[in-house]
C-alpha positions in Angstrom: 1.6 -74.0 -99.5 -2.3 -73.9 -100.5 -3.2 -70.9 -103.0 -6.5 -69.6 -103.0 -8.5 -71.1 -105.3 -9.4 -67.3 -107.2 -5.5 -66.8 -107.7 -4.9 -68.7 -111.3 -1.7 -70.8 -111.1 -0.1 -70.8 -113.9 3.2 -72.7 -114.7 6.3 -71.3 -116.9 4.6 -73.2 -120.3 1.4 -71.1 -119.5 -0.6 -74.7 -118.6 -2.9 -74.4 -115.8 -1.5 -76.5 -112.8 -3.8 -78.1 -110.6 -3.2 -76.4 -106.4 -2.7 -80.4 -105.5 0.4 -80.4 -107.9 2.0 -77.8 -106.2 1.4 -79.1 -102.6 2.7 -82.4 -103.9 5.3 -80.8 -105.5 6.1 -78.6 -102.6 6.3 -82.0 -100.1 8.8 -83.7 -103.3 11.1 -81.0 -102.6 10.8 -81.2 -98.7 11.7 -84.9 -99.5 14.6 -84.7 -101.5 16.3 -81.9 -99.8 15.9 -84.0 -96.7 17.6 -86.8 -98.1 19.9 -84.7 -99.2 20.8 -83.7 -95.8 20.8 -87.1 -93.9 24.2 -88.5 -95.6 24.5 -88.0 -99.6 26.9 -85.6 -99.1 30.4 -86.4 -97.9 30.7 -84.8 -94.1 32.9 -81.5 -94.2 36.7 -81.4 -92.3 36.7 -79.5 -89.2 38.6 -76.3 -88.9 39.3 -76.6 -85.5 41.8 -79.8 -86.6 45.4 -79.3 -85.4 46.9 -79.0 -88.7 44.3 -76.0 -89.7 45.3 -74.6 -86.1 48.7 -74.7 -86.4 48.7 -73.2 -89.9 46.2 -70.2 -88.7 48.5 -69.6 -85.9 51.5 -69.1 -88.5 49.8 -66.9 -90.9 48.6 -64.6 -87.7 52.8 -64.4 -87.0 53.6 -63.9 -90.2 51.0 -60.7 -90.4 52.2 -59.6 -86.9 55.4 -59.2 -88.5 54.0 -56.6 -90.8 52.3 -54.2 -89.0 54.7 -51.4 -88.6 54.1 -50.3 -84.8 55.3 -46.3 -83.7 58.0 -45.8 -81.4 57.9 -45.4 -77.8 58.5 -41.6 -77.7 54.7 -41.2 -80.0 53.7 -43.6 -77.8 53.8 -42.1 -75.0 53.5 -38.7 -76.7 50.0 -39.6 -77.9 48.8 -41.3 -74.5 49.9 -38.5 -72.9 47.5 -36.0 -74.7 44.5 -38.8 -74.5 44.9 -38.9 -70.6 45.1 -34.5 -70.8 42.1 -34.3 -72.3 39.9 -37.1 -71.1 41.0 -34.7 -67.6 39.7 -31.4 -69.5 36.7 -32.9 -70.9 36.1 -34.3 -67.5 36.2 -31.1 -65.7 34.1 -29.8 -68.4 31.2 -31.9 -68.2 31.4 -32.0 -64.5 30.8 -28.1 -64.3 27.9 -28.1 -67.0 26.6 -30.9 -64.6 27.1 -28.7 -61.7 25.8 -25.5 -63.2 22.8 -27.3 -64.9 21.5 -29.1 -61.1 22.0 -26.0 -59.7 20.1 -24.1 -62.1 17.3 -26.3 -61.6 16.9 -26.6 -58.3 17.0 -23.0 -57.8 13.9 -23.4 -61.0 11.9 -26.0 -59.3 12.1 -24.2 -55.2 
């Protein structure tokens, strides 16, 4: 990162800092956080190991058995009234369609 040379740098003791001690400083940082990254660190587990499967697969059966589900009659009940009016709005929008391509072609001739 090069400031201009106008812009005063100024560091959190209000000295003057040379632009090459940030650059520097800016490339330490790059350095260290590199190293960091090759193999300081001890590597983090997978969560794709059996174990963590298994015990995921558990917990989702264990909330499955929570969820309260409706009974067949408002099952049926409410997908009956979806599939009635997905058929009226149907027939709606099909007539607008209709009505609207006639109207303008009788417009444009």
């Amino acid at each position: 990162m090069v400031l201009p040379t106008s812009t005063p740098i100024v560091c959190k003791n209000d000295q003057p800092v040379q632009e090459e001690t940030i650059i520097m400083a800016s490339k330490e940082d790059r350095l260290a956080k590199s190293k960091k990254a090759v193999g300081s660190e001890p590597e983090h587990e997978s969560a794709f190991r059996p174990v963590r499967v298994k015990e995921f697969a558990t917990e989702v059966k264990n909330e499955f058995g929570k969820i309260v589900w409706p009974a067949k009659k408002q099952t049926v009940g409410t997908t009956a009234v979806v599939v009635v009016l997905v058929m009226i709005m149907s027939f709606y929008l099909g007539a607008v369609d209709l009505l609207l391509g006639k109207l303008i072609g009788y417009v444009l001739r």
